[in-house]
N, CA, C and O atoms as CSV, one atom per row, in Angstrom:
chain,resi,resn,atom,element,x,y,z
A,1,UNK,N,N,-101.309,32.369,-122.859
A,1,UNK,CA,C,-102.501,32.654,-122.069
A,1,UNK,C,C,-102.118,32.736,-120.598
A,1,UNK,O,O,-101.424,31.828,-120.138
A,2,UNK,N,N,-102.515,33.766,-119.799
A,2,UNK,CA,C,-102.623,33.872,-118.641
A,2,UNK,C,C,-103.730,33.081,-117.603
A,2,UNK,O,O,-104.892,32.848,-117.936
A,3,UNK,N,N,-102.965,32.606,-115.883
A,3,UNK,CA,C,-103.683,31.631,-115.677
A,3,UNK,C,C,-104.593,32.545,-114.857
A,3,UNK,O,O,-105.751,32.243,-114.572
A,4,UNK,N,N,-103.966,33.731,-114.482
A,4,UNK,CA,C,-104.855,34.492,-113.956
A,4,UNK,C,C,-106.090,34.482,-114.267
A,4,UNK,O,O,-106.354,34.384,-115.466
A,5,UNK,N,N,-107.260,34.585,-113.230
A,5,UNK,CA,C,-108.428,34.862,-113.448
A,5,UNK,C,C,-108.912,36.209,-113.472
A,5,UNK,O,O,-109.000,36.812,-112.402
A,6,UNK,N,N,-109.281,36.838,-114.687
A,6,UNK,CA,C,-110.201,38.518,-115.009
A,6,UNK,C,C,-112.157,38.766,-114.898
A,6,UNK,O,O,-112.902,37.969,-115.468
A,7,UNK,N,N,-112.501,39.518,-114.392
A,7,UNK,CA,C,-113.427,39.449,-113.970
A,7,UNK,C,C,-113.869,40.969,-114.694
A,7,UNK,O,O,-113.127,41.909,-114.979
A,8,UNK,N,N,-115.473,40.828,-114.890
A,8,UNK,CA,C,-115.504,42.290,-115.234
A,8,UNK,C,C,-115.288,43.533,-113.574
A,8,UNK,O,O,-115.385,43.270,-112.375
A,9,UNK,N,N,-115.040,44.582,-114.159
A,9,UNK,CA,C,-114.771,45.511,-113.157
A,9,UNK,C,C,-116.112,46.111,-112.772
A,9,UNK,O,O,-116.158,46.671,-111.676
A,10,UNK,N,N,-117.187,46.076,-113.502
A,10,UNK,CA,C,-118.123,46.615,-112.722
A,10,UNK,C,C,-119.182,45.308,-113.386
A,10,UNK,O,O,-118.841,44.579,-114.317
A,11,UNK,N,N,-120.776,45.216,-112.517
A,11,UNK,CA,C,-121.805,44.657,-112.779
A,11,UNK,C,C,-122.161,45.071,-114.285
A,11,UNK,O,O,-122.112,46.172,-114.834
A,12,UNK,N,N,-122.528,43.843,-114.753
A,12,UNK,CA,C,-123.310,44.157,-116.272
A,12,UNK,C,C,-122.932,42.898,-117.335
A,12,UNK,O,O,-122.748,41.830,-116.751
A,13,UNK,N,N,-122.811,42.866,-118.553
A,13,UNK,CA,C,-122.904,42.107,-119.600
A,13,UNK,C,C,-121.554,43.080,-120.682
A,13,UNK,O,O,-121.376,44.189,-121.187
A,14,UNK,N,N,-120.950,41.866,-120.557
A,14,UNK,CA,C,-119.393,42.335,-121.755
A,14,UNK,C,C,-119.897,41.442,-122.793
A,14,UNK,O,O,-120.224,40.263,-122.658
A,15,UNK,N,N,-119.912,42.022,-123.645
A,15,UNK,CA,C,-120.267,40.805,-124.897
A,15,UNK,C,C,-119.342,40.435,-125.986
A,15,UNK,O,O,-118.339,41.114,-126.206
A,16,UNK,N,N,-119.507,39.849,-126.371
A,16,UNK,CA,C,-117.774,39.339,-126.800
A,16,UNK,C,C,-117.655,39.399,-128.583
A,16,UNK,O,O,-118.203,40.415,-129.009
A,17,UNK,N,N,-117.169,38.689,-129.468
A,17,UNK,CA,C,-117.258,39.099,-130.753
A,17,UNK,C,C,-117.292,37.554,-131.043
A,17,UNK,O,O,-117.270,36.532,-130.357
A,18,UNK,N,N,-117.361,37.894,-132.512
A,18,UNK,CA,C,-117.288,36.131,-132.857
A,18,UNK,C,C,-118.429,35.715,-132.747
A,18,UNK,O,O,-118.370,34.676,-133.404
A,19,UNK,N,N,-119.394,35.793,-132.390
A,19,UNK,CA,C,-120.371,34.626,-131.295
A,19,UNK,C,C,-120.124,33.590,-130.444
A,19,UNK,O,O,-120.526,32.427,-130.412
A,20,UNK,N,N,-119.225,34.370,-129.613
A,20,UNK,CA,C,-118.563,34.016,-128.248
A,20,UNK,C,C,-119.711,34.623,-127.103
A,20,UNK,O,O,-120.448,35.609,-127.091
A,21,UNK,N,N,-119.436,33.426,-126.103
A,21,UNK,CA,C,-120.743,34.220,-124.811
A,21,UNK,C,C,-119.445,34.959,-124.047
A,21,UNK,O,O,-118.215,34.995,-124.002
A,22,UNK,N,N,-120.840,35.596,-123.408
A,22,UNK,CA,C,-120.914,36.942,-123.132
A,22,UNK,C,C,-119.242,36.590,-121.801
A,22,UNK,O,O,-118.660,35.514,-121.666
A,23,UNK,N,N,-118.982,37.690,-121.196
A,23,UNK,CA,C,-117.955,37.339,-120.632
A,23,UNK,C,C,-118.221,37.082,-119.116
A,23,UNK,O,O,-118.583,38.009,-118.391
A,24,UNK,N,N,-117.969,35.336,-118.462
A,24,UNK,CA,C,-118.261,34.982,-117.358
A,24,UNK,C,C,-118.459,35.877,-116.271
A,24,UNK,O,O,-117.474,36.615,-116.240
A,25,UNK,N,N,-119.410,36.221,-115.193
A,25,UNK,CA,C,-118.998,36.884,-113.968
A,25,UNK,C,C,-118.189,36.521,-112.986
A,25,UNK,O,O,-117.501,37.273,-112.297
A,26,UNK,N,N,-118.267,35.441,-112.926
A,26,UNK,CA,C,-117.392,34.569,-112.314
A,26,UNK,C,C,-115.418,34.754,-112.953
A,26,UNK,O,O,-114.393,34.724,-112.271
A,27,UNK,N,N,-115.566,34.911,-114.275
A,27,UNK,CA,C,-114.269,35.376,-114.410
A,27,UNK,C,C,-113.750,33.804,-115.577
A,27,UNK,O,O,-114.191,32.665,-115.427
A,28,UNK,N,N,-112.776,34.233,-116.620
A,28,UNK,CA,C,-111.883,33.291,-116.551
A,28,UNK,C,C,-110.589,33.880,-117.064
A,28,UNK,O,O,-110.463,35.099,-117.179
A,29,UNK,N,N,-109.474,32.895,-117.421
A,29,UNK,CA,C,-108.477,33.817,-117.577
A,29,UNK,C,C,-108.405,33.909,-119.144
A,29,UNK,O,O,-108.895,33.059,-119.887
A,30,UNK,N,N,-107.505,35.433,-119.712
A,30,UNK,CA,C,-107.381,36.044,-120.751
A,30,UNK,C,C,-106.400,35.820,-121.578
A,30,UNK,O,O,-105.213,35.946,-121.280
A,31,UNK,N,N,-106.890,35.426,-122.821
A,31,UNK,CA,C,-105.852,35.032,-123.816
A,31,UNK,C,C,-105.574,36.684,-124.795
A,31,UNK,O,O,-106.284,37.444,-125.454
A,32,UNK,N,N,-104.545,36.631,-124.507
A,32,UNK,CA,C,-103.627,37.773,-124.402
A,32,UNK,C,C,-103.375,37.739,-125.801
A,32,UNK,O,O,-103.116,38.802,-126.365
A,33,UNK,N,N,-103.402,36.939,-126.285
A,33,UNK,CA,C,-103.251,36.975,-127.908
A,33,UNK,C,C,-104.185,37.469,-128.864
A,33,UNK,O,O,-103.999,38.005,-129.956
A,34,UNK,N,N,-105.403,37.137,-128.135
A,34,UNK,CA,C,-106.462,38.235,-128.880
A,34,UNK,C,C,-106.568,39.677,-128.540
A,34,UNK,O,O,-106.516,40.189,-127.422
A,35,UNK,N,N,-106.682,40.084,-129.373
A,35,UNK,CA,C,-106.206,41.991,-129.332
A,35,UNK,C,C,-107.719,42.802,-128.787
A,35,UNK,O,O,-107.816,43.928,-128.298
A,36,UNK,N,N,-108.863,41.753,-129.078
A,36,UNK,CA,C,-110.264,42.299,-128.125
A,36,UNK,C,C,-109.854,41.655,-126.397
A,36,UNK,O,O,-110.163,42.402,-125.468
A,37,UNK,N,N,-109.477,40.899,-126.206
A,37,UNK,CA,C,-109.752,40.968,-124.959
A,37,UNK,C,C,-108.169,41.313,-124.406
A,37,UNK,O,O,-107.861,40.804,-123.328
A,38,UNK,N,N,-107.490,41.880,-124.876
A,38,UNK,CA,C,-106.128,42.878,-124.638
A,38,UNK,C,C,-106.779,43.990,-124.342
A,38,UNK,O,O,-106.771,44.562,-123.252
A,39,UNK,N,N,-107.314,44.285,-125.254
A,39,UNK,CA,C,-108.167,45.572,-125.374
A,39,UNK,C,C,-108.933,45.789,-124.045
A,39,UNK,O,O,-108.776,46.902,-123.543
A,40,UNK,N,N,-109.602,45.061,-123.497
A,40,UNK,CA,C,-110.480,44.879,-122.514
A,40,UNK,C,C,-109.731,44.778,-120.916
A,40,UNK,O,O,-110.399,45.109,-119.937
A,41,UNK,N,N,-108.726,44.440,-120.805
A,41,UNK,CA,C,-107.678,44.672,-119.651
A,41,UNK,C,C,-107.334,46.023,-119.762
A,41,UNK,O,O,-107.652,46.795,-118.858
A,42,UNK,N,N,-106.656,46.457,-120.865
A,42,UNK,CA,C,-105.892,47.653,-121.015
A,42,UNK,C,C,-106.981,48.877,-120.701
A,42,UNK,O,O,-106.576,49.807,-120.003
A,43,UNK,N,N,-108.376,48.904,-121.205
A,43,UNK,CA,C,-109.127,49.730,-120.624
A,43,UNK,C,C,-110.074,49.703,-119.301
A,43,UNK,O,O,-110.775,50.520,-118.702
A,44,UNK,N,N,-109.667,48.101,-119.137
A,44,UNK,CA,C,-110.223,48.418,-117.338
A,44,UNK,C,C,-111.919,47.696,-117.614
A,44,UNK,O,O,-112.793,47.703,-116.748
A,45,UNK,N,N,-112.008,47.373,-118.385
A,45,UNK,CA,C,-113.505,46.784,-118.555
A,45,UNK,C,C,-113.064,45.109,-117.878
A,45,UNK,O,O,-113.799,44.122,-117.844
A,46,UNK,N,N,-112.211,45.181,-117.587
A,46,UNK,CA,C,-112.251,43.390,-116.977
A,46,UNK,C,C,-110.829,43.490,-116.109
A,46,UNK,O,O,-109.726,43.799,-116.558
A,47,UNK,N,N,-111.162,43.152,-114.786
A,47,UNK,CA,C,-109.739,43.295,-114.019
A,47,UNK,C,C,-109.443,41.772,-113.402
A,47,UNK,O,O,-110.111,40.742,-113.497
A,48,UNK,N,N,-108.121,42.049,-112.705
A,48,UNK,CA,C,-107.672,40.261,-112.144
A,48,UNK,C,C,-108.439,40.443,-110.570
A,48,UNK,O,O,-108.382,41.262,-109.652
A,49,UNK,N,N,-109.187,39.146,-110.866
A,49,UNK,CA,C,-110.372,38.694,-109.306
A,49,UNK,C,C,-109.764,39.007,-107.966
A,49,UNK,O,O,-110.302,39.426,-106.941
A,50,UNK,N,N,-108.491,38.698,-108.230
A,50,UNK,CA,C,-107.701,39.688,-106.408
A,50,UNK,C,C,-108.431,40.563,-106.008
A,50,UNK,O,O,-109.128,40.603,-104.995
A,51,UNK,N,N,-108.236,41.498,-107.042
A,51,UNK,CA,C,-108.356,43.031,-107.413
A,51,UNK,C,C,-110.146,43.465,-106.473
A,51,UNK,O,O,-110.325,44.490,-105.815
A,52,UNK,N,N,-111.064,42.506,-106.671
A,52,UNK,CA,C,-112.136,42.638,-106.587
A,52,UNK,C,C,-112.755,41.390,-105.750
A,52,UNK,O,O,-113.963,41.223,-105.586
A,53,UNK,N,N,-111.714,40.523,-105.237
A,53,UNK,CA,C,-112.114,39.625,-104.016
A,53,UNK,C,C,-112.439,39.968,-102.766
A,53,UNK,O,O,-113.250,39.199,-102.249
A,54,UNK,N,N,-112.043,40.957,-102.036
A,54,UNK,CA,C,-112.268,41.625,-100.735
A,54,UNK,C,C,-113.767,41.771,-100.731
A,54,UNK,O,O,-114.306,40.939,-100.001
A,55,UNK,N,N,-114.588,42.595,-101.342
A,55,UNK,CA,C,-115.758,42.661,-101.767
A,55,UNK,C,C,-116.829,42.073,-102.018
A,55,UNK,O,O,-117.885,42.347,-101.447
A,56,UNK,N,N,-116.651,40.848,-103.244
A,56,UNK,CA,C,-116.734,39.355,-102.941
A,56,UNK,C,C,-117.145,38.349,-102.468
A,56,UNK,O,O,-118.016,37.517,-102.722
A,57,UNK,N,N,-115.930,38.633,-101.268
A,57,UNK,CA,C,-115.767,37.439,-101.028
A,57,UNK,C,C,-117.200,36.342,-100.106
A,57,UNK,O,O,-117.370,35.141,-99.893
A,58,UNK,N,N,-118.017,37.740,-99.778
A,58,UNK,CA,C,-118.520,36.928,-98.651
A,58,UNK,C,C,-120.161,36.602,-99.598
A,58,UNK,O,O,-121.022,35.757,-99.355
A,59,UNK,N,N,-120.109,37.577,-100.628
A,59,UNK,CA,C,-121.277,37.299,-101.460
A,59,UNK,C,C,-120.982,37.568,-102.873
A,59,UNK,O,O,-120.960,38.585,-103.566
A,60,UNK,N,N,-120.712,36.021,-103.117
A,60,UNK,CA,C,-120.474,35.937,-104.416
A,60,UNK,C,C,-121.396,36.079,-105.176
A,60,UNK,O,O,-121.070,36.552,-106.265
A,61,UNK,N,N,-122.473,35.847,-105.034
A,61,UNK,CA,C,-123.607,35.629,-105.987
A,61,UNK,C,C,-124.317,36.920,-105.735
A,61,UNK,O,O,-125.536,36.949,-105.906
A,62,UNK,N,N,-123.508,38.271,-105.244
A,62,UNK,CA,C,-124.347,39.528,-105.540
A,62,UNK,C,C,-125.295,39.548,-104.389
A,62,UNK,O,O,-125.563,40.739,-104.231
A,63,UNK,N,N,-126.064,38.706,-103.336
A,63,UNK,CA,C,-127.116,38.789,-102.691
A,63,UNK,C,C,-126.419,39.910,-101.691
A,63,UNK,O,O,-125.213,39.979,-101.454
A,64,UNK,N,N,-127.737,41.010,-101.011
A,64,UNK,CA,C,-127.192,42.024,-100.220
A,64,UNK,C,C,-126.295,42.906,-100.939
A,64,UNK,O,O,-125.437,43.491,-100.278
A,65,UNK,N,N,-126.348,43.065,-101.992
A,65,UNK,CA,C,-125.457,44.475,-102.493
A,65,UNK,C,C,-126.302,45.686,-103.172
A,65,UNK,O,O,-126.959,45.332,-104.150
A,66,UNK,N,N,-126.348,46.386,-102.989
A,66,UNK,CA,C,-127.564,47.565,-103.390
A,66,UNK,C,C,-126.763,48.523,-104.369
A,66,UNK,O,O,-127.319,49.502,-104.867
């Protein structure tokens, strides 16, 4: 497992399999061993929080973004 933290790449609801919740906005990191959320890096539906911290950073909780 990676300690990296993945975040989705755009606003919305990733929903997961299993009856697993839905995937944090906040982010956590990706166990690479499961081939759905491999799947989910490799197509860009969830990227590493760097990636999307600039943006972020100053409103985490989304307030002021249109």
């Amino acid at each position: 497992m990676s300690d990296d933290i993945y975040v989705p790449a755009k606003k919305g609801r990733i929903p997961m399999p299993g009856g697993q919740p839905d995937w944090p906005e906040d982010g956590r990191p990706v166990n690479f061993t499961s081939p759905f959320e491999n799947r989910l890096v490799r197509d860009g539906t969830i990227v590493p929080a760097k990636k999307t911290a600039a943006g972020k950073a100053k409103n985490p909780d989304g307030e002021g973004e249109k």
